[in-house]
VOBA-855146 format. One record per residue (C-alpha): z, x, y; residue number from 1. Coordinates in steps of 0.25 Angstrom, whole numbers. Layout:
<sites>
<site><up>Z</up><east>X</east><north>Y</north><num>NUM</num></site>
...
</sites>
This chain:
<sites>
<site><up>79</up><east>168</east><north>-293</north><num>1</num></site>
<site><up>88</up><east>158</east><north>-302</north><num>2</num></site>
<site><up>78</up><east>155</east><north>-311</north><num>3</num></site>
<site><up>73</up><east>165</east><north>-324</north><num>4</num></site>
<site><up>59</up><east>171</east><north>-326</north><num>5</num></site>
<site><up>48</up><east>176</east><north>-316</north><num>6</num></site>
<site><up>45</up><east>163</east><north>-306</north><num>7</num></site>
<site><up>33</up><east>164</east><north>-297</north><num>8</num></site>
<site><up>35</up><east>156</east><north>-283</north><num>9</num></site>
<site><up>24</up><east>153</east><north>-273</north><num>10</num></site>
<site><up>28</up><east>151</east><north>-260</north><num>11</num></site>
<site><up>24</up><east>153</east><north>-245</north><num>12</num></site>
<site><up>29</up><east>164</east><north>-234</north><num>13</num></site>
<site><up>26</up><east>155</east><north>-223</north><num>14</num></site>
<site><up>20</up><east>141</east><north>-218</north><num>15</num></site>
<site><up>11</up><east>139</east><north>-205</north><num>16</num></site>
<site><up>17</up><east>133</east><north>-195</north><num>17</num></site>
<site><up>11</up><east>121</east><north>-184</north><num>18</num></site>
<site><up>10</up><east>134</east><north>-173</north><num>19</num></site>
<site><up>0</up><east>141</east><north>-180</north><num>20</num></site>
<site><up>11</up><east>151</east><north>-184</north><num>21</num></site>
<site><up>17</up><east>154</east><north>-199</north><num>22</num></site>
<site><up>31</up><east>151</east><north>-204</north><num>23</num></site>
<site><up>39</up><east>159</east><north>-214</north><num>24</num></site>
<site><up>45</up><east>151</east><north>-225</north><num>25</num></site>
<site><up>47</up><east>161</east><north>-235</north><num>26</num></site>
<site><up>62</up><east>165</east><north>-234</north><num>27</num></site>
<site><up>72</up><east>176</east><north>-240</north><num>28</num></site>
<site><up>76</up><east>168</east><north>-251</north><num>29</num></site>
<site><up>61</up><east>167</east><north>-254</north><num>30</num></site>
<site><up>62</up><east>182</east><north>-254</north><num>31</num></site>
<site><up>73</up><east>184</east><north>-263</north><num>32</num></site>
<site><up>65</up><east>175</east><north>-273</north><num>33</num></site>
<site><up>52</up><east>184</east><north>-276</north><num>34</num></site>
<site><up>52</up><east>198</east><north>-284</north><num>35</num></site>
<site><up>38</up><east>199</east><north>-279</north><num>36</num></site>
<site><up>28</up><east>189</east><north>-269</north><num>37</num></site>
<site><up>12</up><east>189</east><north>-271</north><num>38</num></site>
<site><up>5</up><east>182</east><north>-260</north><num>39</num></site>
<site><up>-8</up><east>175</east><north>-266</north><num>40</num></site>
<site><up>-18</up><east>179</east><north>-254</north><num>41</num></site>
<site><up>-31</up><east>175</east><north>-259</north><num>42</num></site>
<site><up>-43</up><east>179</east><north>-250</north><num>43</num></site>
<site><up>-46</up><east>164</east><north>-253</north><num>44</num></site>
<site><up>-31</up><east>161</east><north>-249</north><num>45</num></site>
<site><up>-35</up><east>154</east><north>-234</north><num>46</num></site>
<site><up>-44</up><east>146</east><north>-238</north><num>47</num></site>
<site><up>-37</up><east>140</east><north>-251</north><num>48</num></site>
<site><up>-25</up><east>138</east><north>-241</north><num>49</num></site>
<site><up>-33</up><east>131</east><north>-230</north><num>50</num></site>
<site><up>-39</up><east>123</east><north>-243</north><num>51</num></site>
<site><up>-25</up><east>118</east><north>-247</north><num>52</num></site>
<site><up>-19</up><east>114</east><north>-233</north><num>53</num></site>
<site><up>-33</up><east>105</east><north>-231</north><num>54</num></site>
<site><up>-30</up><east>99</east><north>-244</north><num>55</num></site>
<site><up>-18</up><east>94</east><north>-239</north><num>56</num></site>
<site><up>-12</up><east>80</east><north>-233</north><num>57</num></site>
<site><up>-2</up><east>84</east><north>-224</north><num>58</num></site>
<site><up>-4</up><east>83</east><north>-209</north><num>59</num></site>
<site><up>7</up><east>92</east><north>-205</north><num>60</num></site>
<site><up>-2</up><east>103</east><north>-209</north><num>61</num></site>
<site><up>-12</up><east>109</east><north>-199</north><num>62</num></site>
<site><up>-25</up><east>115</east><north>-204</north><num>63</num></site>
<site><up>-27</up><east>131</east><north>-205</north><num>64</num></site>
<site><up>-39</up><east>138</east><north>-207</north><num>65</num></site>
<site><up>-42</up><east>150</east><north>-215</north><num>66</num></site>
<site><up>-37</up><east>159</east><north>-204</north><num>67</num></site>
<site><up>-24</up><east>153</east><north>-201</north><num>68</num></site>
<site><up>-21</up><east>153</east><north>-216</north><num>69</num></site>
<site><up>-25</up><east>167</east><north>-219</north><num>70</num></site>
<site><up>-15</up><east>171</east><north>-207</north><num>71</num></site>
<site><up>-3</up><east>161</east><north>-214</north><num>72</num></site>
<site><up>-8</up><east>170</east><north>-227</north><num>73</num></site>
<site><up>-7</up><east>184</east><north>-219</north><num>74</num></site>
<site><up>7</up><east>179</east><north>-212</north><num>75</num></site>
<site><up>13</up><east>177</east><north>-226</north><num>76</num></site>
<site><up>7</up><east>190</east><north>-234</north><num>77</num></site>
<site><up>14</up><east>199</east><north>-221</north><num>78</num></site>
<site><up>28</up><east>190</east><north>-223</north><num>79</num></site>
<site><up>28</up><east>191</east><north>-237</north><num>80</num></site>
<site><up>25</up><east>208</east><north>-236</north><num>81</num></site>
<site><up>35</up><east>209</east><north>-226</north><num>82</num></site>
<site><up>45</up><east>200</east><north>-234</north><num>83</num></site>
<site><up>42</up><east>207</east><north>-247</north><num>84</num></site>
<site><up>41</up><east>221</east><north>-240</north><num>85</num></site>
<site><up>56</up><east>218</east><north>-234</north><num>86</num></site>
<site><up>62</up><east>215</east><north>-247</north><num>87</num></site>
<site><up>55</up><east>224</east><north>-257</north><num>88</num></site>
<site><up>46</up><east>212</east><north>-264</north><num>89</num></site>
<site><up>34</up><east>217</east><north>-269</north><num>90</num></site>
<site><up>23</up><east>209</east><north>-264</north><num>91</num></site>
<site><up>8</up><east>207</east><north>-266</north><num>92</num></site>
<site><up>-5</up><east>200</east><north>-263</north><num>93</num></site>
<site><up>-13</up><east>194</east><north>-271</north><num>94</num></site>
<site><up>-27</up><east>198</east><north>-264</north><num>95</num></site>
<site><up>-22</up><east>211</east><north>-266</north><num>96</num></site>
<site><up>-19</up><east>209</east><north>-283</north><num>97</num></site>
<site><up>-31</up><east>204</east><north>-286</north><num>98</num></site>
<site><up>-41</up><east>212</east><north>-292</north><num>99</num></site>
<site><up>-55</up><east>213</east><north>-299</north><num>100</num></site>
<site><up>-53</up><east>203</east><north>-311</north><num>101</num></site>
<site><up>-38</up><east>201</east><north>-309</north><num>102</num></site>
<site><up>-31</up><east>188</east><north>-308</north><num>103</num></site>
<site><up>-23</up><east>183</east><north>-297</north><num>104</num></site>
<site><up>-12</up><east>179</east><north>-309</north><num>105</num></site>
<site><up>-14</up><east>194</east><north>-315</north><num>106</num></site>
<site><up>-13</up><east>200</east><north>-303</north><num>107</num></site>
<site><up>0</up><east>194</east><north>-298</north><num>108</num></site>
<site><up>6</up><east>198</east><north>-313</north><num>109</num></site>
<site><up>2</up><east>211</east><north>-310</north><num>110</num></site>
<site><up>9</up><east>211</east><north>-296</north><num>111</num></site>
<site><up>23</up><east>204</east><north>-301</north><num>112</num></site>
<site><up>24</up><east>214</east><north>-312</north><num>113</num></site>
<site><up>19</up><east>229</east><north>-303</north><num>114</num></site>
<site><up>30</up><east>222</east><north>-292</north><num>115</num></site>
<site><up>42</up><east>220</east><north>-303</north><num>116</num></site>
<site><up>40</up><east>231</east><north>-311</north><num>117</num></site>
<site><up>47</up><east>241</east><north>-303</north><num>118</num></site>
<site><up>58</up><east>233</east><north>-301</north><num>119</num></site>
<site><up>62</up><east>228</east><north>-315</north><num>120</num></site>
<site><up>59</up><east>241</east><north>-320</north><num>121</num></site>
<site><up>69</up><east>246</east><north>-314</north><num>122</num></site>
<site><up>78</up><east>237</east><north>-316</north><num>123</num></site>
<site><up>75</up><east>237</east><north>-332</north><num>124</num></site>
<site><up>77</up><east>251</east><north>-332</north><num>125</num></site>
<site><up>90</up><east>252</east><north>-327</north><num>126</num></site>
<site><up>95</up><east>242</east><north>-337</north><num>127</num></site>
<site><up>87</up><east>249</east><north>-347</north><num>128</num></site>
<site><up>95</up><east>260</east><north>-344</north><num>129</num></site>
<site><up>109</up><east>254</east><north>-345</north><num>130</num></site>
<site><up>106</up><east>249</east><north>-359</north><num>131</num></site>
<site><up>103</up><east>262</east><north>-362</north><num>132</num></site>
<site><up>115</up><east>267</east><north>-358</north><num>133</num></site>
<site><up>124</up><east>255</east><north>-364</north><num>134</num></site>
<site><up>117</up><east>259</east><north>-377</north><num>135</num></site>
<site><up>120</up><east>274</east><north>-376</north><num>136</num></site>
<site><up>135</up><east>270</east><north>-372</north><num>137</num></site>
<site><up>136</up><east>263</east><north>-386</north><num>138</num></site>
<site><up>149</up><east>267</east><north>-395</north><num>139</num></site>
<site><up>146</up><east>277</east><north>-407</north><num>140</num></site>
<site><up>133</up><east>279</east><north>-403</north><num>141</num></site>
<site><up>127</up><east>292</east><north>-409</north><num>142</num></site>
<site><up>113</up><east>285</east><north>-410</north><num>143</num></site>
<site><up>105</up><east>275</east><north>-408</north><num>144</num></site>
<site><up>92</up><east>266</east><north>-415</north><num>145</num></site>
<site><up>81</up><east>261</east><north>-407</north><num>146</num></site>
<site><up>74</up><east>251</east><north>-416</north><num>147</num></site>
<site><up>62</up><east>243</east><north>-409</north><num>148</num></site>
<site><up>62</up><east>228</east><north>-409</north><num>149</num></site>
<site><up>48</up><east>222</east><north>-413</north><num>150</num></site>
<site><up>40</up><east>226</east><north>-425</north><num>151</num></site>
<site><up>52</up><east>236</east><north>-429</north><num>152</num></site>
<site><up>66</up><east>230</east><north>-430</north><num>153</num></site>
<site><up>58</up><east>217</east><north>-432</north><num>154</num></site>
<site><up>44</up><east>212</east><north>-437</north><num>155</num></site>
<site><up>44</up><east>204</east><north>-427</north><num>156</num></site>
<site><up>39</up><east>204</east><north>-413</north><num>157</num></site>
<site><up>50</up><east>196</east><north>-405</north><num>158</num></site>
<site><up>42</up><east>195</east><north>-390</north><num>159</num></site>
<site><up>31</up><east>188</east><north>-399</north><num>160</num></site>
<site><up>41</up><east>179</east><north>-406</north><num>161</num></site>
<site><up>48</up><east>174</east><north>-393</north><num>162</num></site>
<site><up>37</up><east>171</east><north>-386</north><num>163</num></site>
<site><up>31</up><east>164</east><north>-397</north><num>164</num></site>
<site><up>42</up><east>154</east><north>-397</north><num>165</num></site>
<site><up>43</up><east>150</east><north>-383</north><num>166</num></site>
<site><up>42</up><east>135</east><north>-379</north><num>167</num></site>
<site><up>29</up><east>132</east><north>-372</north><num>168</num></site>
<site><up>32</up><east>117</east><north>-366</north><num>169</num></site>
<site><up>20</up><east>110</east><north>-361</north><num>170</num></site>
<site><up>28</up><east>109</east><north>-346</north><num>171</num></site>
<site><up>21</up><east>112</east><north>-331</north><num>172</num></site>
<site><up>19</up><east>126</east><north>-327</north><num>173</num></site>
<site><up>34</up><east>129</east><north>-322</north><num>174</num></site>
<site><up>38</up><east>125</east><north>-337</north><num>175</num></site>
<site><up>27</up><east>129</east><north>-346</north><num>176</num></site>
<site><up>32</up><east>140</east><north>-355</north><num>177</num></site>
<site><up>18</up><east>147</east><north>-356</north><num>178</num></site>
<site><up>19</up><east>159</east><north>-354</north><num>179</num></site>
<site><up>5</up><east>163</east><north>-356</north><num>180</num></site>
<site><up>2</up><east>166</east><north>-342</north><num>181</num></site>
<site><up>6</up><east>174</east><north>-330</north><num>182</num></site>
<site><up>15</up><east>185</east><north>-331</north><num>183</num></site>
<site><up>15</up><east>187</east><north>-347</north><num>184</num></site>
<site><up>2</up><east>181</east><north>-350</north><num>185</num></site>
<site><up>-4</up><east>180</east><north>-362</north><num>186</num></site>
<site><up>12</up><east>186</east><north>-369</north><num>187</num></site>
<site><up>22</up><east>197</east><north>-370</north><num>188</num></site>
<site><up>9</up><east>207</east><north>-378</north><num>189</num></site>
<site><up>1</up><east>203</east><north>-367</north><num>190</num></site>
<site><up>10</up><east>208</east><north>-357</north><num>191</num></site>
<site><up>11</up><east>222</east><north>-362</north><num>192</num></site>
<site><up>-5</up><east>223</east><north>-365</north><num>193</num></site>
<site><up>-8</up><east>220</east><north>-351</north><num>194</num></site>
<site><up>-1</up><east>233</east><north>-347</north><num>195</num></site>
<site><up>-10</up><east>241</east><north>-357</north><num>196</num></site>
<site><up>-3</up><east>250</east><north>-368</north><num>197</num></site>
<site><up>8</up><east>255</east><north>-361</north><num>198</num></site>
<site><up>21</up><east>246</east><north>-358</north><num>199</num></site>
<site><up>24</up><east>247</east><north>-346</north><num>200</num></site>
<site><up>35</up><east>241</east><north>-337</north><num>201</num></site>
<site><up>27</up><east>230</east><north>-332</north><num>202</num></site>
<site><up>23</up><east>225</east><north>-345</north><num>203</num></site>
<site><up>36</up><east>223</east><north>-349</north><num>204</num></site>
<site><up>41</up><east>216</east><north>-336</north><num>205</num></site>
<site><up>30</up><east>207</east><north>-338</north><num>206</num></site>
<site><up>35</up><east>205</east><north>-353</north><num>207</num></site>
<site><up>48</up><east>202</east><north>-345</north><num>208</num></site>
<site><up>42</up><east>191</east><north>-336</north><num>209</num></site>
<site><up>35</up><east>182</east><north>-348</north><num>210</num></site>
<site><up>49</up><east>185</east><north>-354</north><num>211</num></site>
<site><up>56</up><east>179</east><north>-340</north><num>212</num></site>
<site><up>45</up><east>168</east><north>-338</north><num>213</num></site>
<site><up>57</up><east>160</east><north>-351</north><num>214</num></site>
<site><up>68</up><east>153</east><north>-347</north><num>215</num></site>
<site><up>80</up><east>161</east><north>-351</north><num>216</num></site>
<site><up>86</up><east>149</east><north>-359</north><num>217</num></site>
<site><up>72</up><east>148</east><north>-368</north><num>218</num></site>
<site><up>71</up><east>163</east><north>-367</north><num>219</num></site>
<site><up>85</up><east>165</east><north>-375</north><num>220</num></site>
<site><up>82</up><east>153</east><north>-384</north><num>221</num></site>
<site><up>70</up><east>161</east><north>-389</north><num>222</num></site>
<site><up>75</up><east>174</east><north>-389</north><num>223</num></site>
<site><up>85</up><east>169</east><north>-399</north><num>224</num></site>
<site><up>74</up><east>162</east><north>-406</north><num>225</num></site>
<site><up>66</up><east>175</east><north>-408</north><num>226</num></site>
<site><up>78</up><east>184</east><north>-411</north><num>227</num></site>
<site><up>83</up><east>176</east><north>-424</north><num>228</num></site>
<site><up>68</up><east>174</east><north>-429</north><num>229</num></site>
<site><up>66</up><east>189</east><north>-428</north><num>230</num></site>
<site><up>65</up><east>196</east><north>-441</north><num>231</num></site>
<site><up>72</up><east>210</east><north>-441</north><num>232</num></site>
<site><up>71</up><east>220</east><north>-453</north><num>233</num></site>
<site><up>79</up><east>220</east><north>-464</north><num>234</num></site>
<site><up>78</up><east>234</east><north>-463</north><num>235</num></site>
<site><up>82</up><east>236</east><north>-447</north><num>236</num></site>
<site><up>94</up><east>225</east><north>-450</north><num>237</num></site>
<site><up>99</up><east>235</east><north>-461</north><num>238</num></site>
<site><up>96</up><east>248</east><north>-453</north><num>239</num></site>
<site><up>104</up><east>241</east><north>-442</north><num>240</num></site>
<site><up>116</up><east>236</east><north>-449</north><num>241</num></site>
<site><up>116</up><east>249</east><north>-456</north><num>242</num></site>
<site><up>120</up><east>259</east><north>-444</north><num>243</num></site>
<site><up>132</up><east>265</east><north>-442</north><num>244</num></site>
<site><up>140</up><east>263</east><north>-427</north><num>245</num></site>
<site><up>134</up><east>277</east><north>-423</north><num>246</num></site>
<site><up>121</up><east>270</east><north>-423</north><num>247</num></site>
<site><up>116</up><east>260</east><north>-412</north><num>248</num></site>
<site><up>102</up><east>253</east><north>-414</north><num>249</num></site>
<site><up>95</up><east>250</east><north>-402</north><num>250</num></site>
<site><up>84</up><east>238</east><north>-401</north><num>251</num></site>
<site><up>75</up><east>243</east><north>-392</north><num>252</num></site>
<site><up>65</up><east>233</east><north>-388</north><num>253</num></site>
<site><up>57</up><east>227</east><north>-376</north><num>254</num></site>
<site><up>57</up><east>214</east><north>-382</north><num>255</num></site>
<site><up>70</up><east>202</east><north>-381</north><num>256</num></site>
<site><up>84</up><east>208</east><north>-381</north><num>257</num></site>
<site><up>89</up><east>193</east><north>-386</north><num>258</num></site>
<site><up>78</up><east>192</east><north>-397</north><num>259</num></site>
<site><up>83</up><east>205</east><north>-402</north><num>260</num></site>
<site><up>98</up><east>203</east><north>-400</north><num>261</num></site>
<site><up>96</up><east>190</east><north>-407</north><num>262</num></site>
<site><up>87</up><east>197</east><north>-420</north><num>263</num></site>
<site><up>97</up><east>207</east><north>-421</north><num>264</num></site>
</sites>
């Protein structure tokens, strides 16, 4: 919870024990740290499993077969639906994802952003609304000028830009800056395309997630980076600086609120 981004955690609900019976490990602290759980349940899943403990060198683990295994599986899945159920977590399968020709990867995206959707949405239009309103409450105001960010205010596409610059050290997967895959894959266009032509919320919360996956300090370095290489029109800057206080302009953009605080 301490740490910035979207962080994906593996785990166990429970563990056999020596009497033939299950243990649960999986605690309310657990719980407090998932916004959303999907069990990988692979109709393969007991026999990968009964693969992996004969594989093993430890003594201190007994044998199970196929059937023990798949009844440690079901006695996690009803834990984890109860526990989820309790505390309002949206939870899912992943024999239930799967489709014709989807990926297991795909369909877990698919899930994580259907399951956040609702809830960010509704945080992001309350505060949505409260700038709204801080903007009405403005001083003088008798009208306002909402100008557009990207291609208008600036020839410049800022998101392009930002991502462009981003440190990509060769480091092992928990530090490796590629942000070519998961969640984001392929960039920020590629994230609106795969929603089709309209731009709906969960295009943008996925827009959201590559932008978390940064750490804030590198995140505010770029941001500052971008915003002094961005070229703003002579024009705008004149228009701007001509307005009388009765005139408020208003940057309306879904792109970086620090790129944009530092172009202008």
């Amino acid at each position: 919870r301490d740490c910035s981004g979207v962080s994906v955690v593996s785990g166990h609900y429970a563990f056999p024990s020596l009497d033939g019976t299950f243990a649960a490990v999986f605690t309310e602290a657990d719980a407090d740290v998932f916004d959303v759980i999907i069990y990988l349940d692979d109709k393969s899943g007991a026999e990968v499993v009964q693969q992996r403990r004969s594989d093993l060198t430890r003594v201190d683990r007994g044998g199970m077969d196929p059937d023990q295994i798949q009844n440690w599986i079901d006695f996690e899945k009803a834990g984890l639906r109860h526990k989820c159920e309790e505390r309002d977590t949206p939870f899912f399968c992943s024999s239930d994802l799967l489709g014709a020709g989807t990926s297991l990867a795909a369909a877990v995206e698919g899930s994580i952003l259907q399951a956040l959707s609702p809830k960010y949405q509704e945080t992001e239009e309350a505060s949505a609304k409260a700038l709204t309103a801080a903007i009405v409450a403005l001083p003088q105001a008798h009208c306002y000028l909402l100008i557009d960010g990207d291609r208008t205010l600036s020839p410049n596409d800022t998101a392009e830009a930002f991502f462009a610059g981003l440190s990509r050290p060769e480091a092992g997967p928990r530090e490796s800056r590629d942000l070519s895959t998961g969640i984001g894959m392929g960039g920020l266009g590629a994230c609106f395309k795969r929603h089709g032509d309209k731009y709906p919320f969960a295009a943008f919360l996925e827009a959201a997630m590559l932008y978390a996956r940064i750490p804030e300090e590198e995140y505010q370095q770029r941001a500052l980076a971008t915003g002094g290489e961005a070229i703003v029109y002579q024009e705008w800057i004149a228009l701007l600086e001509s307005l009388p206080p009765t005139v408020h302009a208003v940057l309306v953009t879904s792109g970086n609120r620090e790129v944009w605080q530092a172009a202008l």
